[in-house]
C-alpha positions in Angstrom: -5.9 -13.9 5.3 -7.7 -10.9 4.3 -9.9 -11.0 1.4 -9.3 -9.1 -2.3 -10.0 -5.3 -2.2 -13.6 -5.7 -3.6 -12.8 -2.3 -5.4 -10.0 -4.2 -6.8 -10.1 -1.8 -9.9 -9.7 1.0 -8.3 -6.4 2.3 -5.8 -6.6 1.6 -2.3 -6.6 5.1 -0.4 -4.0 5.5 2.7 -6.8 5.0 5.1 -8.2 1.7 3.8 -4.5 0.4 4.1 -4.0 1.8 7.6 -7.3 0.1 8.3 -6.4 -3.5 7.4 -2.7 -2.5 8.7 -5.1 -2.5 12.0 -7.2 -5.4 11.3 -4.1 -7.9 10.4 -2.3 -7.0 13.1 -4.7 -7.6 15.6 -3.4 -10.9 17.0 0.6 -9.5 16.7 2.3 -10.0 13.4 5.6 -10.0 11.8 6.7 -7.4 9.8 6.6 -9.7 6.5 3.5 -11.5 7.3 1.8 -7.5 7.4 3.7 -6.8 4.1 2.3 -10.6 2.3 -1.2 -9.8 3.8 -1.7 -6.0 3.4 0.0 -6.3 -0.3 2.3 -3.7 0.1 6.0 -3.4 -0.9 8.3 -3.1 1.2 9.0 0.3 1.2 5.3 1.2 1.2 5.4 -1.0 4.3 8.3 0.7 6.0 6.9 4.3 5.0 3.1 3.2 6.6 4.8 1.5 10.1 7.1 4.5 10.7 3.7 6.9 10.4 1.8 4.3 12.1 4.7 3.8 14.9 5.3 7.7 14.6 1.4 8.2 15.4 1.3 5.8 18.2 -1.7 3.9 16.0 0.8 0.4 16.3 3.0 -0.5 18.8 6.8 -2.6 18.1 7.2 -5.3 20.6 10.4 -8.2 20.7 9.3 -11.6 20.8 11.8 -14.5 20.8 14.2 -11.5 19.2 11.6 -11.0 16.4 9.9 -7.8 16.2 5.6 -8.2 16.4 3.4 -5.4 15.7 -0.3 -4.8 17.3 -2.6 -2.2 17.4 -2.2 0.2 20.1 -5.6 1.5 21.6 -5.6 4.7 19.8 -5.0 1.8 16.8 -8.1 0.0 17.6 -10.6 2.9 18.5 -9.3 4.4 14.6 -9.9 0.8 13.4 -13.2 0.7 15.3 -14.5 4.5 14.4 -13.0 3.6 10.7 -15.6 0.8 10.2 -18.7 3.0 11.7 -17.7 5.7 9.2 -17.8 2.7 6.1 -21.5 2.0 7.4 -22.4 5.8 7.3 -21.2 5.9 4.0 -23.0 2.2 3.0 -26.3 2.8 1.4 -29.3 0.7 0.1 -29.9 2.1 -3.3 -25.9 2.3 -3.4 -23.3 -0.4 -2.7 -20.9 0.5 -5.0 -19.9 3.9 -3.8 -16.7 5.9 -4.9 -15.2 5.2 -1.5 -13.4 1.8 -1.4 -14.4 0.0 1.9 -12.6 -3.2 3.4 -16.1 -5.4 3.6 -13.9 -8.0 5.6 -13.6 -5.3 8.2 -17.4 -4.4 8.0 -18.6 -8.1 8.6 -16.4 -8.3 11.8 -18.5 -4.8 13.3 -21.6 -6.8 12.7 -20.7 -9.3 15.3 -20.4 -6.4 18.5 
């Protein structure tokens, strides 16, 4: 399970949630599981798979007649670029910048 927003105070911008869209989905997910994990309702859900699905950035795949999402490669090289951006933007003298960044996301770049 992903771990709180640590800008919890502030909104989470459209790419932050298209990034841990990417990151939960990594292993194949269920439509409710991404919705429970990515705190979203389920319209907010629906809206962000069609763009995703629309964008090729996930891909819709039937699995025992349930529908799994992943991560296309287009969806992993955004995931991937998305996290080198949140480094750029990571300094020294200051952590808490204005842009919110998925820390959970930055940890797992550490390990390449």
């Amino acid at each position: 399970m992903s771990p709180a927003n640590p800008h919890s105070t502030q909104r989470r911008d459209r790419l932050y949630i298209i990034a841990e869209m990417l990151e939960i989905s990594k292993e194949g997910v269920l439509k409710t599981q991404m919705m429970y994990r990515a705190n979203l309702s389920y319209t907010q859900l629906s809206d962000y798979l069609n763009f995703m699905l629309g964008i090729n950035l996930l891909e819709k795949n039937i699995k025992y007649e349930k529908e799994i999402y992943k991560p296309t490669g287009k969806g992993l090289d955004f995931l991937q670029k998305y996290i080198e951006i949140q480094e750029l933007l990571k300094t020294e003298t200051n952590i808490n910048t204005a842009f919110s960044s998925p820390e959970h996301l930055l940890e797992k770049t550490r390990k390449f």
